[in-house]
PLY file of the C-alpha trace (Angstrom):
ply
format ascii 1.0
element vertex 321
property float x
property float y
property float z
element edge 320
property int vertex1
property int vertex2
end_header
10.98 -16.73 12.15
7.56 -17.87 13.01
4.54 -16.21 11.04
1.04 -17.23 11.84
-2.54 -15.75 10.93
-5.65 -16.79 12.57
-9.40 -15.84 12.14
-11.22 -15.77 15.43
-14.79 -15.56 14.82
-14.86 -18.99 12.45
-11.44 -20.91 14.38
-9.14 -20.94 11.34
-5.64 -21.07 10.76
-4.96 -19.39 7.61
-1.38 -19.84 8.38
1.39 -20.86 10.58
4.63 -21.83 9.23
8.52 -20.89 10.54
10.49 -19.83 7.68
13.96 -20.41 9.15
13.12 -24.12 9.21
12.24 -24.14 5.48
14.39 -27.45 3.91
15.55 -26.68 0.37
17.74 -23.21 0.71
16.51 -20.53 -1.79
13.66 -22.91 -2.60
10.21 -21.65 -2.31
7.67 -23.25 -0.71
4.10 -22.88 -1.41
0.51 -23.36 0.83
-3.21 -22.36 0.33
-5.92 -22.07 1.84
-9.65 -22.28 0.22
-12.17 -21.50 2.62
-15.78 -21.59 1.56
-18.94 -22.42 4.53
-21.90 -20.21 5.01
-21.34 -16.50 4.34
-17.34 -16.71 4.16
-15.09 -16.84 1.00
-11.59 -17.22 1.82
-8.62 -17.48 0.36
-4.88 -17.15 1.59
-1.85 -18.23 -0.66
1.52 -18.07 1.73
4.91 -18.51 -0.54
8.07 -19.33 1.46
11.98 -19.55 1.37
14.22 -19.37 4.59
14.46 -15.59 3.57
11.18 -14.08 1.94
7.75 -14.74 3.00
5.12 -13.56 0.81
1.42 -13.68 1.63
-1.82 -13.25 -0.30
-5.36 -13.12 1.26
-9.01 -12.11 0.10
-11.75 -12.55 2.70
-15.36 -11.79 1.92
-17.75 -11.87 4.53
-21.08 -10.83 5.73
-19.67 -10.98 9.08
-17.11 -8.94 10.86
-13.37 -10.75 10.57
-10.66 -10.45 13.35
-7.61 -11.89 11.67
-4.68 -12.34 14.36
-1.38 -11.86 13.02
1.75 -12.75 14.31
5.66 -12.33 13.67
8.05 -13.22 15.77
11.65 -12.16 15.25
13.56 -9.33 13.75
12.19 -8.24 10.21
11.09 -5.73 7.46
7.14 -5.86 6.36
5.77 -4.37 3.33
2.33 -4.32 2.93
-0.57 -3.56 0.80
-3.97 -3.77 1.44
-5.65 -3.30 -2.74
-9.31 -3.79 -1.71
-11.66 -3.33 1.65
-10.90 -0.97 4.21
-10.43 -3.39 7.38
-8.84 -1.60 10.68
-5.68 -2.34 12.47
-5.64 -2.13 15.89
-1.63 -1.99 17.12
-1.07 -2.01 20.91
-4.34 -0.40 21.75
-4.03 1.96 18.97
-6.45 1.74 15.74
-4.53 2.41 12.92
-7.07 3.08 9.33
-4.06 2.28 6.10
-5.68 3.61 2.93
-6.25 1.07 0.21
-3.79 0.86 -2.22
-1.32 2.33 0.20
2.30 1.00 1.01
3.06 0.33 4.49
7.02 0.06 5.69
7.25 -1.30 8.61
10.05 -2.88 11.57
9.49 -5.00 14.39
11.13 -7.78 16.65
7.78 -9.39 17.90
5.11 -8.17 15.33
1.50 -8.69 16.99
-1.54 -7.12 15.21
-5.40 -7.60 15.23
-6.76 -6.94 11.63
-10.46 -5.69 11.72
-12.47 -6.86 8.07
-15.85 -5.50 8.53
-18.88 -7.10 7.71
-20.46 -6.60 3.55
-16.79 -5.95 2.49
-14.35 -7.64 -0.20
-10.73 -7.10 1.36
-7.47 -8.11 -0.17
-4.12 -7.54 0.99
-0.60 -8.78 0.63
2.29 -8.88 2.59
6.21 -9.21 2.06
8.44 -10.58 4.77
12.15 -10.30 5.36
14.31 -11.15 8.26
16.16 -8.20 9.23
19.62 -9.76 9.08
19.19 -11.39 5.26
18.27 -7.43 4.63
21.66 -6.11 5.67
23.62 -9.02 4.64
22.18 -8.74 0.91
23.01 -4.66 0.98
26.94 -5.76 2.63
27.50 -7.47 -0.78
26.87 -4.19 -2.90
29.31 -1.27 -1.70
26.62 1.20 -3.16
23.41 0.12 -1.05
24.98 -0.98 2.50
24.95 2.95 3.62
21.75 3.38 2.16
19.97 0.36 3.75
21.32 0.83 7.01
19.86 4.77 6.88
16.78 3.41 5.78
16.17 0.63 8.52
17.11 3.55 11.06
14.47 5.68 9.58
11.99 2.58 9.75
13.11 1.65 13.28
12.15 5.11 14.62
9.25 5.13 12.74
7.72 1.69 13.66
5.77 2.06 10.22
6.36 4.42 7.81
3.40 4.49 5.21
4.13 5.43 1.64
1.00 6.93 0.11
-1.10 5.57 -2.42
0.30 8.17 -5.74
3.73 6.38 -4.78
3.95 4.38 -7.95
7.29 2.91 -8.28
7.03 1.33 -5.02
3.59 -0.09 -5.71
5.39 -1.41 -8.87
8.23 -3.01 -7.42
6.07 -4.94 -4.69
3.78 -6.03 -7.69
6.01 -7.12 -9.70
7.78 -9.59 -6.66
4.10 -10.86 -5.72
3.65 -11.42 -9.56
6.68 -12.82 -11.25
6.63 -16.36 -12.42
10.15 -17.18 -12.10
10.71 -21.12 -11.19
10.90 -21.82 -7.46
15.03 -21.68 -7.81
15.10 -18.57 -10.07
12.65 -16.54 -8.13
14.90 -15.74 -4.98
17.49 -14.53 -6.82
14.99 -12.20 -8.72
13.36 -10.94 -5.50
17.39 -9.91 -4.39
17.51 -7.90 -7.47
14.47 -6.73 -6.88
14.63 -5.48 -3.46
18.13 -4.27 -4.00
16.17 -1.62 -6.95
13.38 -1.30 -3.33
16.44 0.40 -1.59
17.40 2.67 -4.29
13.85 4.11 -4.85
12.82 4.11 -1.25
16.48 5.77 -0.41
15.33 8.79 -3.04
11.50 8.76 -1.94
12.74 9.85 1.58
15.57 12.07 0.32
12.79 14.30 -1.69
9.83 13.99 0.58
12.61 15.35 3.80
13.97 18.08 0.55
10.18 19.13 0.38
9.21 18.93 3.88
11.80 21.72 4.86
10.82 25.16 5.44
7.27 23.88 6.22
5.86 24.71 9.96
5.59 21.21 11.57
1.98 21.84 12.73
1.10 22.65 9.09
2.58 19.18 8.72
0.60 17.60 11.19
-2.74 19.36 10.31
-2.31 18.32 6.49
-2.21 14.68 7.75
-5.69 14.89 9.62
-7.13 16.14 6.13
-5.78 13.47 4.56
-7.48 10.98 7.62
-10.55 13.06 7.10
-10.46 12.67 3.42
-10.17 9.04 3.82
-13.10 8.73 5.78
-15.17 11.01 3.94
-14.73 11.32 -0.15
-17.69 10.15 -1.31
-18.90 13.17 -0.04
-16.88 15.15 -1.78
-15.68 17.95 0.90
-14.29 21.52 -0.56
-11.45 23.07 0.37
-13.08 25.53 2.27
-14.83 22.64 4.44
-10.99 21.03 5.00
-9.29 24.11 6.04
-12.15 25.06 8.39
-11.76 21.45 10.12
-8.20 22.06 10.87
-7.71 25.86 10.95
-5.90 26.71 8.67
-6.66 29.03 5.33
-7.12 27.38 2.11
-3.60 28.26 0.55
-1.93 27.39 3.18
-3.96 23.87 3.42
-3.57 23.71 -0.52
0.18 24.61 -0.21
0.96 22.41 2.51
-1.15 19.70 1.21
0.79 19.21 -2.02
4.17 19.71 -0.54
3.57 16.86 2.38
2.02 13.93 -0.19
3.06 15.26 -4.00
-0.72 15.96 -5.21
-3.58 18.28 -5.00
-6.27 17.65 -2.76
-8.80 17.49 -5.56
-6.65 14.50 -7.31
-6.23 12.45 -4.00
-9.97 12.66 -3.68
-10.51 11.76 -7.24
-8.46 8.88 -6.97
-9.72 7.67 -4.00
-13.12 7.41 -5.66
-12.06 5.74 -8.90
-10.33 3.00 -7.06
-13.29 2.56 -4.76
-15.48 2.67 -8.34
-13.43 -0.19 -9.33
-14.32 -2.50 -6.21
-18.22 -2.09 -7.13
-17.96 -2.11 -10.97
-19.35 -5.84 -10.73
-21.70 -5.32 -8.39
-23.70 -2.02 -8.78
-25.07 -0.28 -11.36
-23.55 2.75 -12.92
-26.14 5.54 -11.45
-26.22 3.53 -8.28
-21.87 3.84 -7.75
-21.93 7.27 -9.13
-24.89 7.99 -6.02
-22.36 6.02 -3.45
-19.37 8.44 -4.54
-21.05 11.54 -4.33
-21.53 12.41 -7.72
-24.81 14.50 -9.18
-24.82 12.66 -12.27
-23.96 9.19 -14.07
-22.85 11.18 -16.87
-20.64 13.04 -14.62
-18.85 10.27 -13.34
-18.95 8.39 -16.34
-16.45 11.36 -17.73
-13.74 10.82 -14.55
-13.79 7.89 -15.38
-12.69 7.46 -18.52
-10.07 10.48 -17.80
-8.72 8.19 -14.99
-8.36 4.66 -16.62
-8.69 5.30 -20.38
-12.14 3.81 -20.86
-15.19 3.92 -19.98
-17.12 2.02 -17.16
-19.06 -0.60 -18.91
-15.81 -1.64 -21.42
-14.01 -1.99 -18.37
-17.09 -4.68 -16.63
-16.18 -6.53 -19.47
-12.69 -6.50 -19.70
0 1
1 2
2 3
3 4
4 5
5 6
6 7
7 8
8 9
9 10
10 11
11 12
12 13
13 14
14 15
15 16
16 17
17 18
18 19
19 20
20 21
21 22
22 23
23 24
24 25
25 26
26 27
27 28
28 29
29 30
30 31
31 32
32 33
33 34
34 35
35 36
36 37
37 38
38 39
39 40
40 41
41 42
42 43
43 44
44 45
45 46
46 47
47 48
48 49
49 50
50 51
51 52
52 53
53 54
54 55
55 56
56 57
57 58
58 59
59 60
60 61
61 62
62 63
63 64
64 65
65 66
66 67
67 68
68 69
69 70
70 71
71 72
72 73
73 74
74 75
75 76
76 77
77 78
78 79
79 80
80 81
81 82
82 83
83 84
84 85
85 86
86 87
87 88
88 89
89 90
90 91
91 92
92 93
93 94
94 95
95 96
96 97
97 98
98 99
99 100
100 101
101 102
102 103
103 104
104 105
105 106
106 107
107 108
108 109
109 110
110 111
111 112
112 113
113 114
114 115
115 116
116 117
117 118
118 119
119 120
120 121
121 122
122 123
123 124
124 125
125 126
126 127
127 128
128 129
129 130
130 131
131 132
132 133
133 134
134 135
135 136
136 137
137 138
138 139
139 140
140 141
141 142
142 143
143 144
144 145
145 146
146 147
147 148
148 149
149 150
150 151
151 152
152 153
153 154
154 155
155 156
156 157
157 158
158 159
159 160
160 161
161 162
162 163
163 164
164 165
165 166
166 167
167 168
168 169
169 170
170 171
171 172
172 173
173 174
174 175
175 176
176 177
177 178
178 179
179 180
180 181
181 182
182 183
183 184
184 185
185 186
186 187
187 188
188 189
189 190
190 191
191 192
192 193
193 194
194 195
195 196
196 197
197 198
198 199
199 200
200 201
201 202
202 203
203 204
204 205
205 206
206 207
207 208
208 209
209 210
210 211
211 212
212 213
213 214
214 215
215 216
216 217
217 218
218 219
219 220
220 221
221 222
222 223
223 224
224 225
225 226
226 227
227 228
228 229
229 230
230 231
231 232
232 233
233 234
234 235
235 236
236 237
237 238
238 239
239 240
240 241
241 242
242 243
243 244
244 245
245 246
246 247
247 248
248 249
249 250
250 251
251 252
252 253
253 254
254 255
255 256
256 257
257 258
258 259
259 260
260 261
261 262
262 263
263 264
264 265
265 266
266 267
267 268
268 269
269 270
270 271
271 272
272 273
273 274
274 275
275 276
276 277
277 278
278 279
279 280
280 281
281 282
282 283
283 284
284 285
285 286
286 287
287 288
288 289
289 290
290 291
291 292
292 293
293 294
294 295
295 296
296 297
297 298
298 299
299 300
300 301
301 302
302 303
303 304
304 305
305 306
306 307
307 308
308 309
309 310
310 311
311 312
312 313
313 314
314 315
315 316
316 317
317 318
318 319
319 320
């Protein structure tokens, strides 16, 4: 399986490695990249076995980035982009993932253009899988081989299924794979373990979200998902429920209703934690007043009290932490 990643604009190869030829079986492989010349600070970390590909990459830039990225042959992607809000642009079709989001996706010959705008600290990282190791980890357990093969139908329909940023467990799991400091021999079988608990969670994500989805119209469904795209693009303004429902006719309940049956929250939360995670990206840079100004807030006081409801403590303990 041959993965590659390549930024245009400066002619750089962050990447480009085929996993399948990897020597040592069930040994990882690691290669970085430190990039530093004029207004570009790069850095890509790629970890490798002939099974699991696992990629880390921060790009700042005061130029835009257009990072080609490549896959070719049968696999399972899981992705998360934790900082920056870059574009993807998928056979002519622009695709906006929230940060912090989960992305599940299939593909055979995986070819993406990855948009990192100008002024903007973007991270993101990236699990790989050939499709075949997938389903001939789940034949070994009698318990997951059903499950997994449901699943891999869901994301073959689906091309990408995203799983939204208040998804925790998920978030967790792919954490905890990019993070764990097994030794190079122990960390393959840990990833197995770990993936095998991926199918189990995933497997009762979709069982609940298709339990709540039922009974609800499926153009409430749709319109809920452009006020979620419109949130996205707009919470620093902070728009009211009124504003939302008028954008997509509907009435208020119903958007309210709808809103927390579709994604699990309110709308007032999702926009609340779309600005403390945004909060957290300019902590180091920007004054108090001058974030709480960015996210739409009246006051520094104001936003000084979210917060510390959110993560426990209060701006200026967590600059120095």
């Amino acid at each position: 399986m041959l993965i590659k990643s390549y930024l245009e604009e400066i002619d750089l190869t962050l990447f480009e490695l085929d996993i399948d030829q990897t020597s040592k079986k069930g040994s990882f492989e690691i290669e970085q990249v430190n990039y530093n010349k004029g207004d570009n600070l790069i850095t890509s970390q790629v970890e490798y076995a002939p099974n699991v590909c696992i990629i880390q990459t921060t790009l700042k830039s005061k130029t835009d980035l257009t990072d080609h990225f490549l896959i070719e042959g049968e696999h399972i992607l899981i992705s998360q982009i934790s900082k920056g809000k870059p574009y993807i642009l998928k056979q002519g079709k622009k695709i906006d993932p929230t940060s912090g989001s989960i992305n599940l996706g299939y593909g055979k010959n995986f070819k993406e253009q990855i948009y990192n705008l100008s002024n903007q600290h973007t991270a993101y990282s990236i699990i790989i899988f050939p499709r075949a190791y997938v389903l001939s980890l789940a034949k070994k357990e009698k318990w997951s081989f059903e499950i997994v093969k449901k699943l891999l139908q869901i994301i073959e329909d689906a091309q990408r299924e995203p799983f939204a940023t208040f998804y925790f467990p998920v978030q967790n799991i792919l954490n905890q794979i990019i993070e764990s400091k097994w030794t190079k021999n122990e960390r393959m079988e840990y990833i197995e373990l770990k993936l095998k608990e991926l199918f189990l969670v995933l497997n009762y994500h979709i069982s609940q979200k298709n339990h709540l989805l039922k009974g609800i119209n499926p153009i409430f469904i749709d319109k809920v998902r452009k006020v979620r795209e419109y949130i996205e693009r707009n919470f620093h303004e902070t728009p009211t429920i009124k504003e939302l429902a008028k954008h997509v006719f509907l009435n208020e309940l119903q958007l309210k209703q709808s809103f927390k049956k579709v994604y699990g929250t309110t709308i007032r939360a999702y926009i609340i934690e779309l600005k403390m995670k945004k909060a957290l990206e300019l902590i180091n840079d920007y004054k108090i007043n001058e974030i709480a100004e960015m996210l739409g807030y009246q006051s520094a006081p104001h936003f000084i009290t979210i917060f510390k409801q959110y993560y426990g403590c209060s701006p200026s303990k967590m600059t120095k932490n």
